[in-house]
ZAZAVEX-631491 format. One record per residue (C-alpha): chain; x, y, z; residue in three letters; residue number from 1. Coordinates in pm, 1 decimal. Each point is the difference from the previous one (the first is absolute). Example, Ala and Ser with C-alpha at 12.3 -4.5 7.8 and 13.67 -1.06 7.14 Angstrom:
# ZAZAVEX-631491
+--------+----------+----------+----------+--------+-----+
| chaine |       c1 |       c2 |       c3 | residu | num |
+--------+----------+----------+----------+--------+-----+
|      A |   1230.0 |   -450.0 |    780.0 |    Ala |   1 |
|      A |    137.0 |    344.0 |    -66.0 |    Ser |   2 |
+--------+----------+----------+----------+--------+-----+
***
This chain:
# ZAZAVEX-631491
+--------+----------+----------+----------+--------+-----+
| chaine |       c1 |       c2 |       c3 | residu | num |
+--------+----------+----------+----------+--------+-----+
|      A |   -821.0 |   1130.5 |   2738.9 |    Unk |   1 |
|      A |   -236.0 |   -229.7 |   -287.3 |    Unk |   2 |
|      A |     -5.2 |   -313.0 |    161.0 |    Unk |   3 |
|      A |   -168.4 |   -141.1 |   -391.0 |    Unk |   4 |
|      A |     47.8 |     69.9 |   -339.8 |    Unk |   5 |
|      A |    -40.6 |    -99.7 |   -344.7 |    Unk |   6 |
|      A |    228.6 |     51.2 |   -286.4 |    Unk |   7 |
|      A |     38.0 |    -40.2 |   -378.6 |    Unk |   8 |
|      A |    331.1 |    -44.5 |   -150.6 |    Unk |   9 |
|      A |      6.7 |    -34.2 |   -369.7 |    Unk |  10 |
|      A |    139.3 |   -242.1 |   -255.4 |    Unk |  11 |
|      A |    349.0 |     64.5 |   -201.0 |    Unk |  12 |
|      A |    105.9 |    -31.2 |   -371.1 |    Unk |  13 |
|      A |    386.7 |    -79.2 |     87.6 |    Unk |  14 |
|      A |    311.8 |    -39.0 |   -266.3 |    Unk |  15 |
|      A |   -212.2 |    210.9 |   -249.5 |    Unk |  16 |
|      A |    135.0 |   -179.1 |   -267.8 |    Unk |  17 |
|      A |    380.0 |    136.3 |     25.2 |    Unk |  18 |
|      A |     49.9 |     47.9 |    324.7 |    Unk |  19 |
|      A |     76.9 |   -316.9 |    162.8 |    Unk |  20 |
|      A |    -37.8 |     43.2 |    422.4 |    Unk |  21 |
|      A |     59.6 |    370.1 |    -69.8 |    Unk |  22 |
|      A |   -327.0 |    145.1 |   -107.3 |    Unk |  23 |
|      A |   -359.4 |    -28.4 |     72.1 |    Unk |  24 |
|      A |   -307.9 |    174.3 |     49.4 |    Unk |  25 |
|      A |   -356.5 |      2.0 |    193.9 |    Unk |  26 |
|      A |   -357.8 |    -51.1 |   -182.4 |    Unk |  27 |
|      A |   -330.8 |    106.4 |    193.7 |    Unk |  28 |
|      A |   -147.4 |   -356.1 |    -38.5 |    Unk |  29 |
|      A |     29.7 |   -274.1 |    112.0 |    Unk |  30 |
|      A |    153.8 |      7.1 |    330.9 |    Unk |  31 |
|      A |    -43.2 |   -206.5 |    311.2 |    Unk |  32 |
|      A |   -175.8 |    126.7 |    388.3 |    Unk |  33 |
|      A |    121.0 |    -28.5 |    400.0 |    Unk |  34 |
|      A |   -206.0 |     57.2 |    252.5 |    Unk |  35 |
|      A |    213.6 |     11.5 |    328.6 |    Unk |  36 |
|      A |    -78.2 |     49.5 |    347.8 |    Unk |  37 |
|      A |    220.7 |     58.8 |    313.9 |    Unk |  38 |
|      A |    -84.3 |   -242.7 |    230.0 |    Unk |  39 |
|      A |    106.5 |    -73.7 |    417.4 |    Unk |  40 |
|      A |    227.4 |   -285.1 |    -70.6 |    Unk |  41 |
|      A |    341.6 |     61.4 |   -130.9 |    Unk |  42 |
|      A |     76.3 |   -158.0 |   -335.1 |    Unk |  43 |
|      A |    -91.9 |     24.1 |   -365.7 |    Unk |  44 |
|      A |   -304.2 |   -273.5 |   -108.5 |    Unk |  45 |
|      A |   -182.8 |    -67.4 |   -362.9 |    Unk |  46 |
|      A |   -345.3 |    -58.3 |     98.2 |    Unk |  47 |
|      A |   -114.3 |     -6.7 |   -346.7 |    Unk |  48 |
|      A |     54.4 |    -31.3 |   -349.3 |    Unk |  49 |
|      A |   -247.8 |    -11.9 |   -320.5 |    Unk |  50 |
|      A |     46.5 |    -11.6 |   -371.0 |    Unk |  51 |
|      A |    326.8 |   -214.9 |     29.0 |    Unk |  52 |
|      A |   -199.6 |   -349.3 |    -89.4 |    Unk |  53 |
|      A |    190.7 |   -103.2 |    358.9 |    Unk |  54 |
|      A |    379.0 |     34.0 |   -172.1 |    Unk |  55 |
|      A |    152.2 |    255.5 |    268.8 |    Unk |  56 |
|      A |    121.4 |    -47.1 |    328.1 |    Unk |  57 |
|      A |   -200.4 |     84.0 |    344.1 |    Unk |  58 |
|      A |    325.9 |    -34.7 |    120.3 |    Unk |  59 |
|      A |    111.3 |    329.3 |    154.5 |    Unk |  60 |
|      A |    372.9 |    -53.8 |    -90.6 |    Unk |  61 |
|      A |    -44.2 |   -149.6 |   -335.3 |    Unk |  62 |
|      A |   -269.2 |    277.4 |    -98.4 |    Unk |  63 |
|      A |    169.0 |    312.9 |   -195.8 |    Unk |  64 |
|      A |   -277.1 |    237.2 |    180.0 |    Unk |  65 |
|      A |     22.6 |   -142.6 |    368.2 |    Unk |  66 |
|      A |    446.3 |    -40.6 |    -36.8 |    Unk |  67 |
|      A |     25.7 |    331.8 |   -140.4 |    Unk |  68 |
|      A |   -193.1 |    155.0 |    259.6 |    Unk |  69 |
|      A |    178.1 |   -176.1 |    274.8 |    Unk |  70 |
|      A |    316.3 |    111.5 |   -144.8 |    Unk |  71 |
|      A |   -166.6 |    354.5 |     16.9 |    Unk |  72 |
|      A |    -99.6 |    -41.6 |    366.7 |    Unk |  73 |
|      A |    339.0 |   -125.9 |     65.0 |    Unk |  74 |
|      A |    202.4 |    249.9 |   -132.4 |    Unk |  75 |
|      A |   -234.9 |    309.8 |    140.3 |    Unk |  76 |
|      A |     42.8 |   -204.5 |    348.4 |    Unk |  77 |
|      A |   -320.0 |   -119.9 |     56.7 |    Unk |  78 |
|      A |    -12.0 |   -344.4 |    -13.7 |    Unk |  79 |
|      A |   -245.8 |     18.1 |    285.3 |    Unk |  80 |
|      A |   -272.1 |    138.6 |   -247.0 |    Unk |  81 |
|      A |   -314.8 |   -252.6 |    -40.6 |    Unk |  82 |
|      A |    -98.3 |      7.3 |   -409.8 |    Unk |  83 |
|      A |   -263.9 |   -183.7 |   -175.1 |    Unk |  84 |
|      A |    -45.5 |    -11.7 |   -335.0 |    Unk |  85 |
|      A |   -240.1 |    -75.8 |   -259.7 |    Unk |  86 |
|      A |    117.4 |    -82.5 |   -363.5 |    Unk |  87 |
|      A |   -257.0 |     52.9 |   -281.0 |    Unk |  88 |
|      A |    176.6 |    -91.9 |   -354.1 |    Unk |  89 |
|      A |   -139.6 |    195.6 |   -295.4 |    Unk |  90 |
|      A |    257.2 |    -75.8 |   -246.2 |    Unk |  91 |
|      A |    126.6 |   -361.9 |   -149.6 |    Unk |  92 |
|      A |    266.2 |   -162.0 |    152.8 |    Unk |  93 |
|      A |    318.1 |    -35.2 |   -213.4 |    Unk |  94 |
|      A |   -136.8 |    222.6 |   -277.6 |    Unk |  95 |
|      A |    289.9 |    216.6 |     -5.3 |    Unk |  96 |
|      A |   -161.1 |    314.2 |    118.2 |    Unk |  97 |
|      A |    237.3 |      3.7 |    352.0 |    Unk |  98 |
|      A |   -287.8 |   -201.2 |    221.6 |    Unk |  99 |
|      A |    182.0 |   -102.5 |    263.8 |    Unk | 100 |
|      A |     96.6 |    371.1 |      4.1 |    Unk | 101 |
|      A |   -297.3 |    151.7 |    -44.8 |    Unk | 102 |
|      A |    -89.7 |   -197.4 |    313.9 |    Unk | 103 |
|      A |    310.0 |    103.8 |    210.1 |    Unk | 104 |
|      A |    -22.7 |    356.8 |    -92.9 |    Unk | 105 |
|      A |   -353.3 |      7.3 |    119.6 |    Unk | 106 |
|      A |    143.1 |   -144.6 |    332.9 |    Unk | 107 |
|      A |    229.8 |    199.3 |     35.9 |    Unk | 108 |
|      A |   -186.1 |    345.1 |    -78.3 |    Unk | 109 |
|      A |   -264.5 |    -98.1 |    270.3 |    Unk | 110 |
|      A |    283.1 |    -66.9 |    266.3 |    Unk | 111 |
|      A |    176.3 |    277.7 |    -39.2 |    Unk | 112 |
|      A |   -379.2 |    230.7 |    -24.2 |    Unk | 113 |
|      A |    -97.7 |   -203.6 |    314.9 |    Unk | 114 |
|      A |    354.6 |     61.9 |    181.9 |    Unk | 115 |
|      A |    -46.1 |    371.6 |   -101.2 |    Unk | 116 |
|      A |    201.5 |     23.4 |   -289.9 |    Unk | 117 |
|      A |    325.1 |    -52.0 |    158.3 |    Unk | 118 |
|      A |    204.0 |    -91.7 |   -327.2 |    Unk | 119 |
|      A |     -0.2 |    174.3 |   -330.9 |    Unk | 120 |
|      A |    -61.4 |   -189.7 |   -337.2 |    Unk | 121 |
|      A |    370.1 |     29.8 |    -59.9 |    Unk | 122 |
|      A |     83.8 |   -172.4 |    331.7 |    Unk | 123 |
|      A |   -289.4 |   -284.5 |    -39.4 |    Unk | 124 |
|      A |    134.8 |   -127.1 |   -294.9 |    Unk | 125 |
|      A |    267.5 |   -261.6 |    108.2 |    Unk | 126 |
|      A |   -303.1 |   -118.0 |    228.8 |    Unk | 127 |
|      A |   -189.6 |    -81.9 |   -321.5 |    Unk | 128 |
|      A |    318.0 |    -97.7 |   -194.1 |    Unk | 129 |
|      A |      3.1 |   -275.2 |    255.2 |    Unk | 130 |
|      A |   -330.4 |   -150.0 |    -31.3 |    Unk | 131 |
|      A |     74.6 |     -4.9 |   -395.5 |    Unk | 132 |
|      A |    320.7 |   -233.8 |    135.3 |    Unk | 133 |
|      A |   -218.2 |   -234.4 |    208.9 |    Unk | 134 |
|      A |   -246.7 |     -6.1 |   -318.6 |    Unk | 135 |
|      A |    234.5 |    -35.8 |   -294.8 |    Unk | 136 |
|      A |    354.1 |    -57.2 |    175.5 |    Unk | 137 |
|      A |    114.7 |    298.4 |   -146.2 |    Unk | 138 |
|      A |    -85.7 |    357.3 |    189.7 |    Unk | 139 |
|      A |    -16.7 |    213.0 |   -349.7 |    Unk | 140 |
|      A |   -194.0 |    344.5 |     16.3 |    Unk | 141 |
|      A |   -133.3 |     44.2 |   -347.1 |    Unk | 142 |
|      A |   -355.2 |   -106.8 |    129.8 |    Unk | 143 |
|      A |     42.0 |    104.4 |    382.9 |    Unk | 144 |
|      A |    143.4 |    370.4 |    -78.1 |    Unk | 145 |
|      A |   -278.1 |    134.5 |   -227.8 |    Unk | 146 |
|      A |   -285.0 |   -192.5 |    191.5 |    Unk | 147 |
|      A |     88.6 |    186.2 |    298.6 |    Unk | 148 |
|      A |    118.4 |    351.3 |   -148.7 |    Unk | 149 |
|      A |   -236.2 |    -20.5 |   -276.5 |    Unk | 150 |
|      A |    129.5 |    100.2 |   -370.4 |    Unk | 151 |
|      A |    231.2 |    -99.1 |   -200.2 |    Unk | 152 |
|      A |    362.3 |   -117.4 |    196.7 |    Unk | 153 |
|      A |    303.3 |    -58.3 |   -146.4 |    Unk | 154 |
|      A |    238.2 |   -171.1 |    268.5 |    Unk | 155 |
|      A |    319.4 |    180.9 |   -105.9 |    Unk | 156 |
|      A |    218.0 |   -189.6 |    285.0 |    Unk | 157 |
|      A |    -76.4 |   -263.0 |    262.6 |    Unk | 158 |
|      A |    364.5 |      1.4 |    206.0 |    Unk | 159 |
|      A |    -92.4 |    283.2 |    104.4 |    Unk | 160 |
|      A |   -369.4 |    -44.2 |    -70.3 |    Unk | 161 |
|      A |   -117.3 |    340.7 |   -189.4 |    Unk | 162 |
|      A |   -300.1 |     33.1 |   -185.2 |    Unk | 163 |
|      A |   -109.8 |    278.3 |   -244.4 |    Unk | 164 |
|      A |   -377.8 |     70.6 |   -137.0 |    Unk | 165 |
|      A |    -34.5 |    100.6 |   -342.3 |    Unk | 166 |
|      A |   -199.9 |    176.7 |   -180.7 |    Unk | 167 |
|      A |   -246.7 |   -143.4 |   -290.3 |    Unk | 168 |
|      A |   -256.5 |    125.7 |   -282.8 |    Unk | 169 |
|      A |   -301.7 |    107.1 |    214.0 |    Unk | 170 |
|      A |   -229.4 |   -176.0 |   -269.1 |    Unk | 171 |
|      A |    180.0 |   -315.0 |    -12.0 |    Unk | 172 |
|      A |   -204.8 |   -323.3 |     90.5 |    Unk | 173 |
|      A |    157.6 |   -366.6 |     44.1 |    Unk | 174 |
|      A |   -235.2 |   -293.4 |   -137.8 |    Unk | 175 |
|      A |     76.2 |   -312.6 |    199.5 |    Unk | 176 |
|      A |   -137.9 |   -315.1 |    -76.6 |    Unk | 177 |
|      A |     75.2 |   -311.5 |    262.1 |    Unk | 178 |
|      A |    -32.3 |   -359.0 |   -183.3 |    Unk | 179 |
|      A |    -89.1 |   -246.0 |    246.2 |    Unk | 180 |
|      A |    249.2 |   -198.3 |    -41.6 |    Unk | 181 |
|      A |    251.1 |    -89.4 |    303.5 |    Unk | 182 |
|      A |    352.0 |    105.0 |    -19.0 |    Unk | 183 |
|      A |    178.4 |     81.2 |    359.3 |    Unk | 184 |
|      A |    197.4 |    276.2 |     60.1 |    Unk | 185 |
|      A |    339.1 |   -233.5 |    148.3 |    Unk | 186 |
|      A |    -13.0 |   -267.5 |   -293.1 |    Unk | 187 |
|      A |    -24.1 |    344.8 |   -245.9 |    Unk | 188 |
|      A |    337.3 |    150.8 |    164.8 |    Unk | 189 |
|      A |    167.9 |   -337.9 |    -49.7 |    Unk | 190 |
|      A |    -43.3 |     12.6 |   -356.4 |    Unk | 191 |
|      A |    152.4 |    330.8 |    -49.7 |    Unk | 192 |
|      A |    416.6 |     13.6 |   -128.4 |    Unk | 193 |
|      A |    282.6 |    100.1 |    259.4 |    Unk | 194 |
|      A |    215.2 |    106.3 |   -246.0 |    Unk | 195 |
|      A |    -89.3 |    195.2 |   -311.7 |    Unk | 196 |
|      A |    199.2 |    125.6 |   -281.1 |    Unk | 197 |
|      A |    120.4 |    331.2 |     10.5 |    Unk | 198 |
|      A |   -122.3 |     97.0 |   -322.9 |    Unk | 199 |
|      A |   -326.2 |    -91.0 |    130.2 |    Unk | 200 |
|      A |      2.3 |    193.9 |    325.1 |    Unk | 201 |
|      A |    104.8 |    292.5 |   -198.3 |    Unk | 202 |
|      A |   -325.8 |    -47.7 |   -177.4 |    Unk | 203 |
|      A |   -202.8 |     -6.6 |    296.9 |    Unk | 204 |
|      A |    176.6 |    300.7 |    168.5 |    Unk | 205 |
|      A |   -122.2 |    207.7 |   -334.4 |    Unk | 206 |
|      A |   -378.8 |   -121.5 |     17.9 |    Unk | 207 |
|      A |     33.0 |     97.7 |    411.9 |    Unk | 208 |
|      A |    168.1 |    324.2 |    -92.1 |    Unk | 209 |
|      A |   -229.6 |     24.6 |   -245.6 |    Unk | 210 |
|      A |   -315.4 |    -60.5 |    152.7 |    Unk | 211 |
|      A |     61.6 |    218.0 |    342.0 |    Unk | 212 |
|      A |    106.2 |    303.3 |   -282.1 |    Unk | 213 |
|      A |   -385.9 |    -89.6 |   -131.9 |    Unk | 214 |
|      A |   -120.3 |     58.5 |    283.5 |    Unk | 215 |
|      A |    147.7 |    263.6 |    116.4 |    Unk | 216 |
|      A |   -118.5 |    169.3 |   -361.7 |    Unk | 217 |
|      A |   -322.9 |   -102.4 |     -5.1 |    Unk | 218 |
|      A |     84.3 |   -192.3 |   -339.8 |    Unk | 219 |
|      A |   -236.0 |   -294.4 |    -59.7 |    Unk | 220 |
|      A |    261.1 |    -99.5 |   -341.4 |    Unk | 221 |
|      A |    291.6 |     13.1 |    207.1 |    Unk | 222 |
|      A |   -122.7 |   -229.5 |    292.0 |    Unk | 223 |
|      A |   -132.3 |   -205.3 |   -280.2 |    Unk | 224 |
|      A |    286.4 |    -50.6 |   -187.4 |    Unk | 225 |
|      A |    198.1 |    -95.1 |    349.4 |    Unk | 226 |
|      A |   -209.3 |   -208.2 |    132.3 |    Unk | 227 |
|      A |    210.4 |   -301.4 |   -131.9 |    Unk | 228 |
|      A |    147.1 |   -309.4 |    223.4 |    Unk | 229 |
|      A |    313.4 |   -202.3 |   -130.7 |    Unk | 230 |
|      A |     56.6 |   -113.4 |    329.2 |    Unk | 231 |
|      A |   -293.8 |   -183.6 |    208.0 |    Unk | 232 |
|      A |   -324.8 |     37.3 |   -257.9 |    Unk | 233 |
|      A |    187.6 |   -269.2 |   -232.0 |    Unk | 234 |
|      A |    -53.2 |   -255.1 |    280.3 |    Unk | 235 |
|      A |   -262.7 |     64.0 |    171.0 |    Unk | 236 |
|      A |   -253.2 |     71.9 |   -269.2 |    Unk | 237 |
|      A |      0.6 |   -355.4 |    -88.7 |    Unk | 238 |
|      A |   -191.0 |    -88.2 |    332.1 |    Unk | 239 |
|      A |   -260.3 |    225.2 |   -150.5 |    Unk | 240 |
|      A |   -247.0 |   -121.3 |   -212.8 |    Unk | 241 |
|      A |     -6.1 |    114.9 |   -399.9 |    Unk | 242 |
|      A |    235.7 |    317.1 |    163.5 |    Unk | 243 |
|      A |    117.7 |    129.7 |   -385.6 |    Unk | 244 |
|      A |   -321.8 |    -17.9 |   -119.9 |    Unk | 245 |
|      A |   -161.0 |    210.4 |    306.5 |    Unk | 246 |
|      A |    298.1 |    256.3 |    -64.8 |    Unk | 247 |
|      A |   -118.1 |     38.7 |   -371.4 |    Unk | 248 |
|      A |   -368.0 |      5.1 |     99.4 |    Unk | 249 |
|      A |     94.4 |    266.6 |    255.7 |    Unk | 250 |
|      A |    209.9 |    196.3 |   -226.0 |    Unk | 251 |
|      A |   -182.7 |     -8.7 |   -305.3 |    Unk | 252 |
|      A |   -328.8 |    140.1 |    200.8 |    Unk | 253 |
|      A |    183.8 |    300.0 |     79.5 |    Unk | 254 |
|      A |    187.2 |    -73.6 |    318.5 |    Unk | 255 |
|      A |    340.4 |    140.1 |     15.5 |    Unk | 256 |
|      A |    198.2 |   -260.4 |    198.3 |    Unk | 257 |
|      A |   -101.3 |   -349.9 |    115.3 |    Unk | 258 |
|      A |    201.5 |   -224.8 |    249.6 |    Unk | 259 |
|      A |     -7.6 |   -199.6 |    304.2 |    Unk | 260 |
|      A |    -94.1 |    148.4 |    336.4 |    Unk | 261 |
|      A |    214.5 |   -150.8 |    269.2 |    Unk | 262 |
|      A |     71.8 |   -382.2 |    -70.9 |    Unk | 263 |
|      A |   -334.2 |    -28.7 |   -132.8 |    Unk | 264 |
|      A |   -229.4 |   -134.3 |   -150.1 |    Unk | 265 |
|      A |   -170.9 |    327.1 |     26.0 |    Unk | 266 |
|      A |     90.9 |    237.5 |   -342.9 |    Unk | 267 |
|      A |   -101.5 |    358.0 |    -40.5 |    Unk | 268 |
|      A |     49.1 |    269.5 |   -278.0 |    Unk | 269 |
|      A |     19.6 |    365.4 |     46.3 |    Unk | 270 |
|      A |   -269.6 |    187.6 |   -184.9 |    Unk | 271 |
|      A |    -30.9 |    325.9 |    -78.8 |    Unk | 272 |
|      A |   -393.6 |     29.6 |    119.6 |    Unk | 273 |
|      A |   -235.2 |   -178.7 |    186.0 |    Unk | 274 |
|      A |   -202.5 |   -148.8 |   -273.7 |    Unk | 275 |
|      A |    282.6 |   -117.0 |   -190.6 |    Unk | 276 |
|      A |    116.8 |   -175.2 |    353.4 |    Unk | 277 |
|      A |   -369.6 |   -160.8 |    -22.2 |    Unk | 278 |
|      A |     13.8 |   -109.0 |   -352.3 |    Unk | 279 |
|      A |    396.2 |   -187.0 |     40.0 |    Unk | 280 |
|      A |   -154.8 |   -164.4 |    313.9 |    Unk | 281 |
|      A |   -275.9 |   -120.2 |   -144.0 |    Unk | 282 |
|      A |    161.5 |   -133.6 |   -355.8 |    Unk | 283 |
|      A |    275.3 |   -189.5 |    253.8 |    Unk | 284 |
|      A |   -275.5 |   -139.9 |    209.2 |    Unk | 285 |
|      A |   -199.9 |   -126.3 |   -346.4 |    Unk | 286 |
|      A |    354.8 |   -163.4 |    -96.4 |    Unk | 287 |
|      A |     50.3 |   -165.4 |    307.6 |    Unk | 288 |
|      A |   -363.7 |   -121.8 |     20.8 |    Unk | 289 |
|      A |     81.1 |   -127.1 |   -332.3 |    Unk | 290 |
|      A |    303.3 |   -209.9 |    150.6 |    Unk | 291 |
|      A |   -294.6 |   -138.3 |    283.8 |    Unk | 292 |
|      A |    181.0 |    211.7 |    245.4 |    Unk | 293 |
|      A |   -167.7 |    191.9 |    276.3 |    Unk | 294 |
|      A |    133.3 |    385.5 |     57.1 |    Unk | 295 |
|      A |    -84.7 |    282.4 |    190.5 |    Unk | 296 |
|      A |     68.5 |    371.1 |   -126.3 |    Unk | 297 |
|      A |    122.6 |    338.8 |    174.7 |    Unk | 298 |
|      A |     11.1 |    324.6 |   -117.4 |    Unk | 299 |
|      A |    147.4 |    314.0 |    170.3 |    Unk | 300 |
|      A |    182.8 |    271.7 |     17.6 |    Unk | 301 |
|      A |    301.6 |     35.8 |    223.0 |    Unk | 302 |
|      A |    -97.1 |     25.0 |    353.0 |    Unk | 303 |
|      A |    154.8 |    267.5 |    162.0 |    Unk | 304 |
|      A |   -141.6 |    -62.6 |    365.8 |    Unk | 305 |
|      A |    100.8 |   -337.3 |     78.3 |    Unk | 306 |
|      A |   -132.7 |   -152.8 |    304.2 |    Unk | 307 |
|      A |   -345.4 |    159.7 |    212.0 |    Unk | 308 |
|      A |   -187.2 |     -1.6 |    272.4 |    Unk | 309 |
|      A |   -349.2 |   -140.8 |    -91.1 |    Unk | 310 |
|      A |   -212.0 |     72.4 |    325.1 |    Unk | 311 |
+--------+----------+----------+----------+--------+-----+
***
């Protein structure tokens, strides 16, 4: 048995637009890194952690990694396991790209590698749903499921918890763009209605319907056209800055859709190619430079690997 390992587990695009806490998918950068170790005394520790500016806990408890591995080690019945773990943050905190899962996914995945793969992907899942809990006080797996499957997820239940991967358009690309501006994931969820109209939530189960048929089809006009939110994009895009105008820019420079990912601030488009990904990055960038805002831009594919071993 590996007594060390390190691991990669990538960032998340979740909601994608429609699909509120339902659907979500993996990118190949940016992502965050663990580096754990078995050691002789029994417990889980944080030894380190860099590119956080000091925000997140050492605190093995209050730490999504170390809780969701103790949780892990509890439930396989080895509490008396020693772990220590390094965390090495590649990714912006509360950019809605699924950080704090990114992080507990990588945890995870290098547990379960280290304990010789003891759990399937399937069965680590509630493991990672609960570090999303201790994170955002609400254990959703729109970020969690694809970051550790890989893909796109839709969550078609969670009593019972069942998750299906779809399929997508093998040359579609997603063009994110994170503003740095701060908007946290709890005070995001707080904003959003309880009760919507039902005319409304018929509207959103067409653009769902709609956009999981598009995918299914491979039809960039159909995921286009149903990529449309009457439910939580209303609110929440006023916590980002100039949002309309960054949907027109997008659109209007070829990109087929344009939304939130997660609870933001982060946006991204779907594009059709790589170089029009580029060119919508880049013209979003120039508008929020314009604004004196800061931003930092993504573009991938859909990851179909999810979390690996680096060394």
């Amino acid at each position: 048995m590996k007594n060390s390992i390190k691991v990669f587990a990538p960032a998340t695009v979740a909601n994608v637009v429609c699909g509120f806490d339902v659907l979500g998918f993996a990118v190949n950068e940016p992502g965050d890194e663990v580096i754990m170790q078995l050691t002789d005394k029994p417990g889980v520790v944080i030894t380190k952690i860099t590119g956080d500016n000091g925000r997140l806990p050492l605190d093995a408890s209050k730490n999504t990694v170390s809780a969701s591995v103790q949780h892990y080690l509890h439930h396989i019945n080895r509490p008396d396991i020693g772990v220590s773990i390094e965390l090495h943050k590649k990714m912006p905190i509360g950019s809605g790209l699924g950080s704090s899962s990114a992080s507990t996914v990588a945890g995870l995945f290098a547990i379960n590698s280290l304990m010789n793969n003891q759990l399937s992907a399937n069965e680590l899942l509630p493991f990672a749903m609960k570090g999303e809990e201790l994170a955002c006080g609400y254990g959703h797996a729109d970020n969690v499921a694809p970051a550790l499957m890989g893909g796109f997820v839709l969550i078609r239940s969670y009593e019972p918890l069942d998750i299906i991967r779809l399929p997508h358009p093998d040359n579609m690309y997603a063009a994110i763009v994170y503003p740095e501006v701060d908007v946290p994931t709890k005070d995001a969820r707080q904003m959003i209605r309880s009760k919507v109209l039902l005319k409304d939530a018929v509207t959103q189960w067409g653009n769902i319907a709609g956009l999981v048929s598009g995918l299914f089809m491979k039809d960039f006009d159909l995921i286009g056209r149903s990529m449309t939110d009457v439910l939580v994009e209303p609110t929440r895009s006023i916590l980002i800055p100039d949002f309309y105008k960054l949907r027109e820019i997008a659109l209007s420079n070829g990109g087929i859709s344009f939304g939130i990912s997660g609870s933001g601030p982060s946006v991204f488009a779907f594009a059709k190619d790589e170089n029009t990904a580029h060119n919508i990055t880049q013209q979003i960038q120039q508008h929020l430079s314009g604004l004196k805002i800061g931003s930092k831009a993504f573009i991938s594919k859909v990851n179909e690997g999810g979390p690996r071993i680096l060394d």
